[in-house]
Residue, then its C-alpha position, 0 to 999 in steps of 0.5 A: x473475520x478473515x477468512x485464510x486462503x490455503x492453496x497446496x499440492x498436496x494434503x499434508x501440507x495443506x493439513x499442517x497449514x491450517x493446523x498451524x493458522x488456527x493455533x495462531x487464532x484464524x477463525x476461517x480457512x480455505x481450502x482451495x481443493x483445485x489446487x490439489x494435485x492427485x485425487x482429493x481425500x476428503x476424509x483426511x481434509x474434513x473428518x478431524x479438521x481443527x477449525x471450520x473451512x470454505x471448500x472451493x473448487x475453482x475453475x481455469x476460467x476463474x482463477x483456479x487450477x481445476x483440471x479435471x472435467x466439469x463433471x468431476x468437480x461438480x461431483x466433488x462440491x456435492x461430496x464437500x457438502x455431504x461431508x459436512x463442510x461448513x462453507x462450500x463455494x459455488x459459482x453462479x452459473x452452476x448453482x442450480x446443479x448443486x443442490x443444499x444439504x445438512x448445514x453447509x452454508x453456500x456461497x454464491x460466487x462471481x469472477x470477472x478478472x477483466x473488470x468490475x461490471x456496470x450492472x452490480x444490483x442486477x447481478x448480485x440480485x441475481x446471485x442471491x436468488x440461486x439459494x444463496x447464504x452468503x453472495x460473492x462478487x469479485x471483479x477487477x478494479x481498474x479505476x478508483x470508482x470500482x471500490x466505491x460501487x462495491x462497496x457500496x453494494x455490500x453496505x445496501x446489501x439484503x443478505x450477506x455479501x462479500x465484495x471484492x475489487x481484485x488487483x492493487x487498486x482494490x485493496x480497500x475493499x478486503x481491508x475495509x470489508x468488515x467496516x461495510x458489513x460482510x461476514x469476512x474477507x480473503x488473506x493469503x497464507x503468506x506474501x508467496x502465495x497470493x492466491x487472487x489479485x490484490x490478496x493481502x497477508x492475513x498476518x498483515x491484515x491482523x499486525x498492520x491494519x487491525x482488520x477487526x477493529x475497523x468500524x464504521x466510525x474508524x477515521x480513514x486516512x492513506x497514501x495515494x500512489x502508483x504503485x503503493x503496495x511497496x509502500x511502508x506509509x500504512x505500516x508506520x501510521x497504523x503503528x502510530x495510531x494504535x500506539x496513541x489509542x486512536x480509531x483510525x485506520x491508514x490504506x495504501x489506495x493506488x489511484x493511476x496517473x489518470x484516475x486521479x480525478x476520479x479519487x478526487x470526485x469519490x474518495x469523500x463517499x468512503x470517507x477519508x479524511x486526509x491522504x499522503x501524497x506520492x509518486x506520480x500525484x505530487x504535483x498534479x494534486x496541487x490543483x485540488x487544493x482549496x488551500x495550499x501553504x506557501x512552500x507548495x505553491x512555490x514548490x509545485x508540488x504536495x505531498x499531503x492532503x487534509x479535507x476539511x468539509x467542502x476544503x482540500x487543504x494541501x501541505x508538503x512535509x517532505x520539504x519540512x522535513x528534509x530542511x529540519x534534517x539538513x539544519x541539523x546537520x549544519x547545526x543550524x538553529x531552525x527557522x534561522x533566516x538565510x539559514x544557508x547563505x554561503x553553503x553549496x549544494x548538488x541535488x541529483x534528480x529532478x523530481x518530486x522531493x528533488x523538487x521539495x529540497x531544492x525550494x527549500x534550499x534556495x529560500x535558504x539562500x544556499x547556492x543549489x545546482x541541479x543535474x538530472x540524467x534527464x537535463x530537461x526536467x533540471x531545466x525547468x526545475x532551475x527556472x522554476x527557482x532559480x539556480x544552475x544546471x549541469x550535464x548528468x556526466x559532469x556531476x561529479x566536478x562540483x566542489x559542494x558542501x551538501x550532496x543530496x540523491x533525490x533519484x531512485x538509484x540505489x533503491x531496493x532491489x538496485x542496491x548495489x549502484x549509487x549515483x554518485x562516485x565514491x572518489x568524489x566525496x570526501x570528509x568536509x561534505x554532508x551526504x543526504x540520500x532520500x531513497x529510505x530502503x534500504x537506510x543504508x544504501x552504497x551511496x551512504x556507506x561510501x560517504x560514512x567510509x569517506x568520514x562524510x557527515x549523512x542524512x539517510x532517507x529514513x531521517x527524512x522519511x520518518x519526519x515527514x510522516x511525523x508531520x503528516x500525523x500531527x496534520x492528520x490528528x493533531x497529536x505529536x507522534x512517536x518518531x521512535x516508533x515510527x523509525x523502529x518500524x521502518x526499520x525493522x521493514x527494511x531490514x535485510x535480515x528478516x526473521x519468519 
């Protein structure tokens, strides 16, 4: 169950919004009661309620906006609770002061908004001896091992428990809270309105990963990044799996560049049977790999993992997919050897799928020149496969055949520069920009004005994940699928 956080300033609008959630088949709601800005009237949130609530009152010092006196809201918890309410939340500390009555279940919660406390078992003991029906702890994560010790609490758990790792890094612990047994989890009204760290859309929750169908034998694949919410891997995925019928599930998990290690000691305790693989992990993730395909080692760099027992097993399908999209658009037949012999080409960037491309190319035995506006990574990169490097401002007087944008540059919200001069290109070039939101950046709308054949990121970002899904499942996917949700998520025009 999710449990739909509602935080307003005044009644009527917190009264329509869970009119409105229920009408849409929420089960739960919160009332965020600190969030109220004149006196609470709790006959007019209560007495004709359309479904049943948790009442909070949450303190400053616990993420919440209370500011009154103590006094006056421990009076008004005591009130929530004569009035029936059918959850009320209480922080630990306080819980002696408020003492049960009728049917109100109590929730008895923590806060930590600094970390996630070495001694859980203790605390959550602790918590459960104040009288609790149901113990929340919610703490920031601030490494990958956070969520497992949470979550492995509320697996060992006696009574019911609602563990919670606040932050972007402890998103799978809301996403996977029924998989391990707690009553319910938290969402947010809407994206506007995150109401805690790390609070997902309880739309989201529902439309993108099924929250409640996740069980405890739902496979579990995601994408490892820093950051990921912005990712639209778990979008496309989910899509997919729900598509073919599958019970697997696809999470963002943000592992910082130096918590890498740690996601790669803990990460087979939750469970995880595959991952994608990006910015910043691509090439730091190769010296995990039991087993790598040939185009990795030879690239540096991953952008899958499959575990298989004791074996990570590494892939890169960004260069699969950027060589099948370029083939294409040369009408090359795929697999041709020395497919590109004689063909010119400019990578901008020398990152990542910079990296992927640019391997690619030469193994193809296209002529590749490489400009970055940082010259010692293009530097490393030209030795590292063999080709030329030319000055960031010098761009623009290489006379190429395919012109690839491997930077960031015109990606949302930059949407209005591109790294590449429009008097530059002309009809005889093919242009191939990476950055997939928007699919039509300035640099692709500029080529399409020059009659430039182009390759948008979302070609390229459809495929790749179309490969990652047959390593993941060895089913084929739906591409049309897969490019319909990506592009309805960056779409401009969004419709509420």
């Amino acid at each position: 169950m999710i449990c739909v956080s509602l935080g307003r300033a005044r009644h009527k609008r917190m009264i329509a919004e869970h009119q409105f959630l229920v009408e849409q088949g929420a089960q739960l709601v919160e009332l965020r009661l600190d969030y109220i800005s004149r006196a609470v009237d709790l006959k007019r949130l209560l007495n004709d309620r359309p479904g049943p609530v948790v009442a909070t009152v949450r303190r400053k010092e616990d993420g919440g906006r209370w500011e009154r006196s103590e006094q006056d809201r421990l009076m008004l918890l005591r009130s929530v609770i004569a009035a029936g309410a059918e959850y009320v939340d209480i922080e630990a500390d306080v819980a002696a002061q408020i003492p049960r009555y009728g049917n109100t279940k109590r929730i008895i919660s923590y806060h930590d908004f600094s970390g996630t406390p070495e001694n859980l078992d203790e605390l959550h003991e602790a918590m459960a001896a104040e009288d609790a029906d149901i113990v929340k702890i919610a703490c920031m994560a601030n490494s990958f091992s956070d969520n497992i010790r949470m979550i492995n609490l509320c697996k060992n758990a006696k009574i019911p428990t609602i563990g919670i790792c606040m932050g972007e890094i402890g998103m799978l612990t809301r996403i996977l809270a029924n998989r391990v047994g707690s009553p319910f989890t938290y969402a947010t009204f809407s994206s506007d309105k995150k109401l805690a760290p790390g609070q997902l859309n309880w739309k989201e929750m529902n439309s993108v990963y099924h929250y409640e169908t996740i069980k405890e034998d739902t496979a579990l694949f995601g994408v490892i990044a820093d950051p990921v919410a912005h990712s639209h891997s778990p979008l496309i995925h989910n899509a997919a799996f729900v598509d073919a019928g599958l019970n697997a599930r696809y999470l963002p998990l943000r592992v910082p560049k130096d918590d890498l290690p740690s996601f790669m000691r803990t990460c087979k305790e939750l469970g995880i049977q595959g991952i994608s693989i990006t910015i910043p992990h691509k090439e730091s993730a190769l010296q995990y790999c039991t087993q790598a395909e040939s185009s990795c080692t030879g690239i540096g760099a991953i952008n899958t993992m499959i575990f298989n027992g004791d074996d990570r097993l590494g892939y890169n399908t960004d260069y699969r997919a950027a060589m099948d999209c370029i083939e294409e658009s040369f009408k090359i037949e795929r697999g041709t050897e020395n497919s590109l012999q004689g063909k010119t080409a400019l990578v901008l960037g020398a990152g990542g799928v910079s990296r992927a491309i640019a391997w690619g190319l030469r193994q193809r035995k296209c002529d590749v020149t490489i400009s970055s506006r940082t010259r010692e990574r293009a530097e490393l990169l030209a030795a590292d496969i063999g080709c030329r490097v030319i000055d960031w401002e010098e761009r623009h007087e290489a006379k190429v055949q395919l012109l690839i944008n491997g930077t960031p540059i015109g990606m949302h919200p930059d949407v209005d520069n591109t790294p590449f001069n429009q008097s530059a290109l002309n009809q005889f070039m093919v242009v191939f920009d990476t950055v997939y939101n928007p699919e039509n950046t300035l640099l692709i709308k500029q080529a399409t004005q020059k009659q430039s054949r182009v390759i948008t990121g979302v070609d390229m970002f459809v495929r790749q994940a179309a490969y990652q899904y047959k390593l993941f499942t060895g089913q084929e996917a739906s591409i049309e699928l897969m490019r319909k949700k990506i592009k309805e998520a960056t779409n401009p025009v969004r419709l509420n």
